[in-house]
C-alpha positions in Angstrom: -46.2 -14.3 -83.7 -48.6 -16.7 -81.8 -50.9 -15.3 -79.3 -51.3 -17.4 -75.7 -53.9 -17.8 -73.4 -53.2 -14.3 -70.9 -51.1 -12.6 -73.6 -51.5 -8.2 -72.9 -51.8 -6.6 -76.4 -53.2 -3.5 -76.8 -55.5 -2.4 -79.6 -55.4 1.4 -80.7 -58.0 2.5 -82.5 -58.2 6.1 -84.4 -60.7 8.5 -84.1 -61.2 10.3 -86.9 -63.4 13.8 -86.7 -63.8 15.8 -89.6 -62.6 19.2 -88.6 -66.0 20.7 -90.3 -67.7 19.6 -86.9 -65.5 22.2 -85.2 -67.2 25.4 -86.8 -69.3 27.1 -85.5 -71.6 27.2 -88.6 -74.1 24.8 -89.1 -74.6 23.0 -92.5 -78.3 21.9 -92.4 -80.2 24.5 -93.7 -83.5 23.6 -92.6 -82.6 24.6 -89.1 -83.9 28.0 -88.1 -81.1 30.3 -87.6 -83.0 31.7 -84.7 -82.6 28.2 -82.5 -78.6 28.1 -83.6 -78.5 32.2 -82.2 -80.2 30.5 -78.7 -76.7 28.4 -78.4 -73.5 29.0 -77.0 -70.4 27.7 -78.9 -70.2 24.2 -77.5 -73.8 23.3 -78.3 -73.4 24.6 -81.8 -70.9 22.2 -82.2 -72.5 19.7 -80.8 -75.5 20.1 -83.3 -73.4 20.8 -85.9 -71.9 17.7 -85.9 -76.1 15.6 -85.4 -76.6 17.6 -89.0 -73.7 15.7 -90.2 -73.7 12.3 -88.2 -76.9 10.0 -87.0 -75.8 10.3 -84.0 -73.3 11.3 -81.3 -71.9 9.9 -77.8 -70.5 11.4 -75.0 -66.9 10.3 -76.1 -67.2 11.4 -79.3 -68.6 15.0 -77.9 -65.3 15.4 -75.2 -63.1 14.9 -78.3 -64.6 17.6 -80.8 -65.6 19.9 -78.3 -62.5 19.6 -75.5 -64.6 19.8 -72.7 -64.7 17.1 -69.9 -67.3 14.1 -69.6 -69.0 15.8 -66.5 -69.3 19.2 -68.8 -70.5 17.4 -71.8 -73.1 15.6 -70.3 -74.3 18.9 -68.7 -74.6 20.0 -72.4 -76.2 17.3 -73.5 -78.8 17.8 -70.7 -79.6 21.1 -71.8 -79.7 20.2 -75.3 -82.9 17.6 -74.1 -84.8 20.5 -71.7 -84.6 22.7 -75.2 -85.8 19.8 -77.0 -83.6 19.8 -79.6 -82.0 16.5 -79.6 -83.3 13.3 -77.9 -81.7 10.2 -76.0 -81.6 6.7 -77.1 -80.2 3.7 -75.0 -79.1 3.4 -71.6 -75.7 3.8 -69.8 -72.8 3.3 -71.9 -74.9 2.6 -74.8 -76.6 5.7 -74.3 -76.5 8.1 -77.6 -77.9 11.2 -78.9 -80.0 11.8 -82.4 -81.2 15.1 -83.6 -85.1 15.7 -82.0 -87.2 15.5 -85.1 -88.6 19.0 -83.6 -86.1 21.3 -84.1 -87.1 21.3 -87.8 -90.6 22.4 -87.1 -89.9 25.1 -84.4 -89.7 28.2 -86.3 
């Protein structure tokens, strides 16, 4: 098959989340169990899954958490007012990392 100048193909690509990220049980110890008691279901997962990942976008978060864009970014702000996880980038290239803080609150 030879590909032409204005040829439509589409690309799918798979997005693969480990189911762990769906519990509701966190599997870095070193955070305090009193900051995980602070958060509701969604956020825990959220978190969850910055223990197990360097970081996470909002794409990635609407998938393992089934909420909507609008929702998840509404999260997400929460989760920077609390302080426990912290934006890098801008826009679309905007992602989150766990705040080096939530290690030393106790």
């Amino acid at each position: 098959m030879q590909l032409v100048e204005g040829d439509v193909f589409r690309i799918t690509i798979e997005l693969i989340v480990n189911n762990d990220t769906k519990s509701n049980e966190w599997n870095d110890e070193r955070i305090n169990e009193r900051i995980m008691s602070g958060l509701n279901e969604k956020e825990k997962i959220i978190v969850n899954y910055l223990c197990n990942n360097k970081s996470i976008t909002n794409k990635i978060a609407v998938v393992i958490t089934n909420l909507s864009p609008a929702q998840v970014r509404r999260i997400f702000l929460l989760l920077v007012e609390k302080e426990l996880i912290f934006p890098e980038g801008e826009g679309r290239n905007r992602k989150y990392i766990l705040s080096k803080s939530i290690y030393d609150k106790n």
